[in-house]
C-alpha positions in Angstrom: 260.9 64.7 60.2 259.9 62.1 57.3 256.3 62.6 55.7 254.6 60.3 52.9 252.2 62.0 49.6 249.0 60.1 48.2 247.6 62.4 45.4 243.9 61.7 44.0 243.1 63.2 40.6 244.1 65.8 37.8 247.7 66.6 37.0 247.4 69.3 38.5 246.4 67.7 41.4 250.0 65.6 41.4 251.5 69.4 40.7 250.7 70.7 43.4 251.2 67.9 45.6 254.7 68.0 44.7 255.4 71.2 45.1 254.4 70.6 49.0 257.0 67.9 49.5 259.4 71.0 47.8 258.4 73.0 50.5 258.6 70.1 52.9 262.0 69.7 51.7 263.8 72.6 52.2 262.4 72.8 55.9 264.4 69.8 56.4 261.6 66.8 55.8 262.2 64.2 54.1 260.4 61.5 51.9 259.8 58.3 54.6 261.7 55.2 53.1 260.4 52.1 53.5 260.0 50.5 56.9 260.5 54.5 58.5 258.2 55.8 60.9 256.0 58.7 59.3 255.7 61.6 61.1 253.5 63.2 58.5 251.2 62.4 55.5 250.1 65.0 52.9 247.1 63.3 50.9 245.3 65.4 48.1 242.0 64.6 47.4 239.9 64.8 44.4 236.1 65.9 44.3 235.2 65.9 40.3 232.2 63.2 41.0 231.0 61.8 44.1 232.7 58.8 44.1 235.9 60.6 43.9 234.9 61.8 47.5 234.4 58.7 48.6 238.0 57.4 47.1 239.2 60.2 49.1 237.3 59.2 52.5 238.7 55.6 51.2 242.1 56.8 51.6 242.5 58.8 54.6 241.0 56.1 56.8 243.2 53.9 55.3 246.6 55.9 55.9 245.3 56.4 59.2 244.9 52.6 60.1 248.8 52.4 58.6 250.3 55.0 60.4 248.2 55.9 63.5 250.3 58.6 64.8 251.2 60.1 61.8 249.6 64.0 61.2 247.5 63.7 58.5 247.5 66.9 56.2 244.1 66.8 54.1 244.0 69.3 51.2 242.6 69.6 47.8 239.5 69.6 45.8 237.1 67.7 48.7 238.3 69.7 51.7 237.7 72.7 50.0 234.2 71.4 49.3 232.8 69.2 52.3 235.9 70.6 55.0 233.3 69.2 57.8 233.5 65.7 56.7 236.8 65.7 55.8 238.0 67.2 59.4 235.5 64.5 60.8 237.2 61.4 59.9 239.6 59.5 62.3 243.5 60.9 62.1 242.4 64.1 60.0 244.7 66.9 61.8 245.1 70.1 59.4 242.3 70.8 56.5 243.5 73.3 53.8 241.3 73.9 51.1 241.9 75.1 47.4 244.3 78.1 48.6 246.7 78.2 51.5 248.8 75.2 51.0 252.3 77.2 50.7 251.2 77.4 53.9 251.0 73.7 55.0 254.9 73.6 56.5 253.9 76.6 59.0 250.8 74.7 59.8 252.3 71.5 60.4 254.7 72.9 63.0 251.6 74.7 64.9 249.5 71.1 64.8 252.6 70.1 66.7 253.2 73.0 69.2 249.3 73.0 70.1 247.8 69.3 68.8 244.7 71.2 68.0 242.9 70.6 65.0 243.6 73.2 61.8 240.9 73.7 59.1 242.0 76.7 56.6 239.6 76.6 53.8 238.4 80.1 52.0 234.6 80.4 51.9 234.5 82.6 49.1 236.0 79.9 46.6 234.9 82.2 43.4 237.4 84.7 44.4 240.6 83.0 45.1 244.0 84.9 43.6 246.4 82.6 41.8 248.8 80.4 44.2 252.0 80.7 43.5 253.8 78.2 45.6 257.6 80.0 45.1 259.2 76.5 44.8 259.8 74.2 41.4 257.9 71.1 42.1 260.1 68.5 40.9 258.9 64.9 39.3 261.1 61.8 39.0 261.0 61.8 35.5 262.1 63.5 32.2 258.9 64.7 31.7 257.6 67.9 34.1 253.8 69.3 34.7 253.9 73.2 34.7 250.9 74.4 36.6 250.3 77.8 34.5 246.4 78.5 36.0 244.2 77.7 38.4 240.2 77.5 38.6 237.5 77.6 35.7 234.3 80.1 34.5 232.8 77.3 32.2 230.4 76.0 34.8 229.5 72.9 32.6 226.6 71.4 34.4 228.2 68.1 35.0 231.3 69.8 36.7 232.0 71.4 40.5 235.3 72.2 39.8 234.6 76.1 39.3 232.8 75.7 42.8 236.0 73.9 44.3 238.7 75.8 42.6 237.5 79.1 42.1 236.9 81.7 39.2 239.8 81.1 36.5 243.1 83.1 37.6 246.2 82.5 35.5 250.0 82.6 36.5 252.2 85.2 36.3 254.6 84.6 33.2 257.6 86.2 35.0 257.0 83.0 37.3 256.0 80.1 34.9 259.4 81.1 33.1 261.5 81.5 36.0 259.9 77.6 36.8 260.6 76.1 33.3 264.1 77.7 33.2 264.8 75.7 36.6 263.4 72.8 35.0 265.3 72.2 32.1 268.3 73.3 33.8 268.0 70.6 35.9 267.7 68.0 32.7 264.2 68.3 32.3 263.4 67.9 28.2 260.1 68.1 28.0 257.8 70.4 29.5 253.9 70.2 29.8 251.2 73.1 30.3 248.6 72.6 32.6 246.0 73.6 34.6 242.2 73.7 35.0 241.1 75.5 32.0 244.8 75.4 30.8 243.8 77.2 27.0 242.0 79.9 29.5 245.2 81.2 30.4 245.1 84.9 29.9 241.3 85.9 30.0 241.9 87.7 33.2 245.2 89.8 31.6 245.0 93.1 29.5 245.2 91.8 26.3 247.7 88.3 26.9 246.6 85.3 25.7 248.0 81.5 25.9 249.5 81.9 22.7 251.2 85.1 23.9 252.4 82.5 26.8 253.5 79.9 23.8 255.5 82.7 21.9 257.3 83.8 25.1 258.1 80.3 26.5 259.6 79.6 23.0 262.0 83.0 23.2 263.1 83.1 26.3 263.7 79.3 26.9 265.7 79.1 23.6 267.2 75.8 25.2 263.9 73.7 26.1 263.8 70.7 23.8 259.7 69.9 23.8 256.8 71.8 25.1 253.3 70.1 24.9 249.8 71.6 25.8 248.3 68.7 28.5 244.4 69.9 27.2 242.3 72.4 25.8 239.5 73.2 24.4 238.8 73.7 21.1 237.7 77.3 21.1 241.0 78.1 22.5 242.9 76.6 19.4 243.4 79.8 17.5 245.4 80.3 14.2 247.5 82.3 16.2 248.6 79.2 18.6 248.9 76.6 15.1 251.0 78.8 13.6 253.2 78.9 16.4 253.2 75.1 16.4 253.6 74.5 12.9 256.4 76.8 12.9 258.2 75.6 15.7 260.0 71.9 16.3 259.9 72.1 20.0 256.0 71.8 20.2 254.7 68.9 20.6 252.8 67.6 17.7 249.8 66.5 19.9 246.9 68.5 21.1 244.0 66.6 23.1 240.4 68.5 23.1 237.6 67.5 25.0 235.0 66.4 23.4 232.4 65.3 25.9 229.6 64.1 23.6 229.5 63.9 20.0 225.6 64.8 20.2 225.2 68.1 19.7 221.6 67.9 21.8 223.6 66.2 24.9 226.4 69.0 24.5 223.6 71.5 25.2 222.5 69.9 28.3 225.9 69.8 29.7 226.3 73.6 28.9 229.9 72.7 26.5 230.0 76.2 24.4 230.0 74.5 21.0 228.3 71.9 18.7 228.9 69.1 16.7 230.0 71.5 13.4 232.2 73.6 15.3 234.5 70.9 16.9 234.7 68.8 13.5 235.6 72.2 11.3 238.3 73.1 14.0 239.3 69.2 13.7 239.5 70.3 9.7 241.4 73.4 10.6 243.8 71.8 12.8 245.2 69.6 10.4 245.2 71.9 7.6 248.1 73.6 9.7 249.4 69.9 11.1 248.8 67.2 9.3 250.4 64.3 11.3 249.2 65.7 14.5 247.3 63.8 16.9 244.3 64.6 18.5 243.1 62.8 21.5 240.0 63.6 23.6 237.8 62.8 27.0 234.3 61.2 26.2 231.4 61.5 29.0 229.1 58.2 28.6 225.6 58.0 30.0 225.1 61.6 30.4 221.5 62.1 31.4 218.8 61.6 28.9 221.2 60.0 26.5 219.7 57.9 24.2 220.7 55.3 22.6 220.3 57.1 18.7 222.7 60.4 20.6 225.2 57.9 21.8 225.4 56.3 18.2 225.7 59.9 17.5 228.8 60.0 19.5 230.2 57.0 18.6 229.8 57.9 14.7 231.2 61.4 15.4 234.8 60.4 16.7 235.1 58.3 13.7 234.8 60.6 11.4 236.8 63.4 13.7 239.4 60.1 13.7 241.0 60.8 17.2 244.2 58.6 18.2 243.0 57.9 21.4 239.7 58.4 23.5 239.7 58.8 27.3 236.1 57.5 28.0 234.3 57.6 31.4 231.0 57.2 32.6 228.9 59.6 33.7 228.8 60.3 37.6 226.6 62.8 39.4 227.8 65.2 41.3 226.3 66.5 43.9 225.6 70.6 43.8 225.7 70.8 39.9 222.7 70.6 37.8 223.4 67.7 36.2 223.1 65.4 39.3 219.4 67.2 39.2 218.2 65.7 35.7 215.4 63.2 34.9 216.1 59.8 32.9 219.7 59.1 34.5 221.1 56.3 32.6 221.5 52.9 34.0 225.1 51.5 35.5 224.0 48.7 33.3 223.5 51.0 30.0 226.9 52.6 30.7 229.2 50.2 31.6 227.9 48.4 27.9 229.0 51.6 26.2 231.8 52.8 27.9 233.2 49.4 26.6 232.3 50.1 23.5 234.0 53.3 23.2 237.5 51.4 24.5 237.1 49.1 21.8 236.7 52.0 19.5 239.8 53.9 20.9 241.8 50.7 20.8 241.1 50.3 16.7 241.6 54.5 16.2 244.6 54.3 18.5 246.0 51.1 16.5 245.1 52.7 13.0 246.8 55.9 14.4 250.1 53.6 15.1 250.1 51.9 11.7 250.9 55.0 9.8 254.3 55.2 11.2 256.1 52.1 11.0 258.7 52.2 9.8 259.1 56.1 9.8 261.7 58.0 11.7 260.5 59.2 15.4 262.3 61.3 18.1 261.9 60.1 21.3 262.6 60.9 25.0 263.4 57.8 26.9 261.3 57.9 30.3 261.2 54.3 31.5 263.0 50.9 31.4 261.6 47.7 31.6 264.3 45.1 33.2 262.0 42.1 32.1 262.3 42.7 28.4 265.1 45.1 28.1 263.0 47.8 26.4 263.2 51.6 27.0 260.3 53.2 26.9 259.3 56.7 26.0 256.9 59.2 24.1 257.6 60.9 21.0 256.5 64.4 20.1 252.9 62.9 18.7 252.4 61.0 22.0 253.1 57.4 20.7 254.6 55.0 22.9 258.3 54.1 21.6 259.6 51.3 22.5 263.6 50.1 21.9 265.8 47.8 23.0 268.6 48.3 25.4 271.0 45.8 27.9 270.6 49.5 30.3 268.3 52.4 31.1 268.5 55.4 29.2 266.6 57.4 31.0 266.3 61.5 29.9 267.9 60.4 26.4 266.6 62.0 23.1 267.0 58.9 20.1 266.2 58.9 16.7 264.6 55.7 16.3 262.9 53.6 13.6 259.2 53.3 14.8 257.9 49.6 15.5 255.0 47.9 16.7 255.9 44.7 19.0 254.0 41.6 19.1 253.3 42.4 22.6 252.1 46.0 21.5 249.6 44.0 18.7 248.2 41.5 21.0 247.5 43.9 23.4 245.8 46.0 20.5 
């Protein structure tokens, strides 16, 4: 049996969508090659805004024009919300929600005994226990996701992701280090936490927090060469977790914190657990302990009600916080939050003009950012290679992009290398 993944979304999403095609593999599937038939096709879908859910609608009718009489295995953040319209659409055979997808092998083979229509999706999706999917979900790189927690209790009001994935549950540590060992003994060097509320990890232990988790990954994976932190938020970055990464080589030295809005009137309306003077002094704090570090963050444009004086508030605010790189979106209503409710929604018009602006502010930070260490010494794991210009490419521990010539692929090597900017790398900038 052959089967093809699509995955929509987070990380986390593309986590767990691998560690399906783990389960798939040791039944005996295997990944389709090109020109195969496909007896199966696992797609993950995404619901963080409503045109996510359309994406996803996008791309199981498409899969099921290209392989007609393949079963089509919907799971993920939409089928746990809207599981009628997904199992509605053409091709659509098994439906599995936010929990149950460990169980998608056994369901695939009872589609196939009894070609009647599966939907598993748990109706109480605030009480969901942690997955654990008892497989390592492998990536075809040198670089692995660890899924460490699931779901979310923020409840910001732009967001349905504590409505699709549940109340935050975090991962047993016996089984996140059981994972990472099985990782790096298979040549993985770098390792990166993630989850939902990734930072949250711990809130629903007796006394174990995420720096607890840090501190034991350290110890008893004495031989992992990097571990990085994929997001969290800045209430979650305690002295506790900077001294553990100012005292340790093997953590990355990059944190990204979600900023959201840099007006501290539009952070109340979407319910973010902070202000303005909060993020910057923990900005302060954070490179007190790290100096070099970089800080990159997500930026929500458009919200509703934003004027034009709170997004120049925004915009001033990430100069002076002086992130690396921004991750900027506009904002998208989601139906079911309270958010999608609000009077004066901004134009597509008003947003579009400042989510460009924003780029072109993260393209100057993120060029500044670069500047300061030409010519410096970096460490970096080799990832790609580009056969058109004989470069290997890879990330050092503060997230730049390396770059160094090569006649071969070193993919999974660890170089000291003099950082450089290429012409390329400028013109692009």
């Amino acid at each position: 049996m052959t089967y093809k993944t699509f995955t929509l979304g987070c990380k986390v999403n593309a986590y767990e969508t691998d560690a399906v095609a783990s389960l798939l593999n040791a039944r005996g599937y295997h990944e389709a090659n090109e020109n195969e038939i496909v007896d199966v096709i696992i797609i993950n879908t995404c619901s963080v805004t409503s045109t996510s859910d359309q994406k996803s609608r996008q791309h199981i009718r498409k899969f099921h024009k290209l392989y007609p009489e393949a079963i089509i295995v919907v799971m993920g953040c939409y089928a746990q919300v809207d599981p009628e319209s997904v199992s509605s659409l053409p091709g659509v055979a098994i439906v599995v929600g936010a929990s149950d997808r460990h169980r998608i092998p056994d369901l695939i083979e009872q589609y196939k005994q009894h070609s009647q229509a599966i939907i598993t999706v748990e109706k109480n999706q605030r009480n969901f226990d942690y997955e654990d999917f008892g497989v390592t979900s492998f990536t075809h790189n040198s670089r692995a996701y660890l899924k460490i927690q699931d779901g979310c209790d923020n409840f910001c009001s732009y967001c349905i992701i504590p409505y699709s994935r549940g109340r935050l549950r975090s991962r047993p540590v016996e089984s996140i280090i059981t994972e990472i060992k099985d990782l790096v003994s298979h040549g993985y060097k770098e390792i990166i936490l993630t989850g939902i509320h990734t930072g949250g990890y711990g809130s629903d232990l007796d006394g174990f927090t995420f720096s607890d988790l840090v501190a034991t990954i350290l110890r008893e994976v004495p031989n992992l060469f990097r571990l990085r932190i994929s997001s969290i938020e800045e209430n979650e970055v305690t002295p506790d977790l900077l001294n553990i990464m100012a005292q340790s080589s093997v953590m990355a030295r990059h944190l990204h914190l979600p900023l959201q809005s840099g007006s501290s009137s539009v952070l109340k309306r979407m319910n973010r657990k902070y202000d303005t003077a909060a993020f910057l002094a923990k900005v302060k704090m954070i490179r007190d302990y790290l100096p070099d570090i970089a800080l990159s963050t997500d930026v929500i444009v458009g919200f509703p009600g934003e004027t034009e004086e709170e997004f120049t508030e925004t915009y001033n605010f990430i100069k002076q916080a002086n992130f690396m790189r921004l991750h900027v979106f506009p904002f998208s209503p989601r139906s079911g939050t309270s958010a999608a409710r609000m009077k004066n929604q901004v134009s597509p018009e008003v947003k579009k003009e400042r989510v460009n602006r924003l780029i072109s502010l993260s393209e100057e930070l993120e060029a500044d950012y670069e500047r300061r260490f030409i010519g410096r010494k970096v460490e970096v794991i080799f990832e790609e290679y580009d056969e058109t210009s004989h470069f290997a490419i890879g990330h050092t521990s503060n997230y730049l992009v390396a770059k160094y010539p090569s006649p071969v692929a070193i993919h999974g090597q660890i170089k000291d290398i003099i950082f450089q900017i290429y012409t390329h790398d400028i013109n692009k900038k």
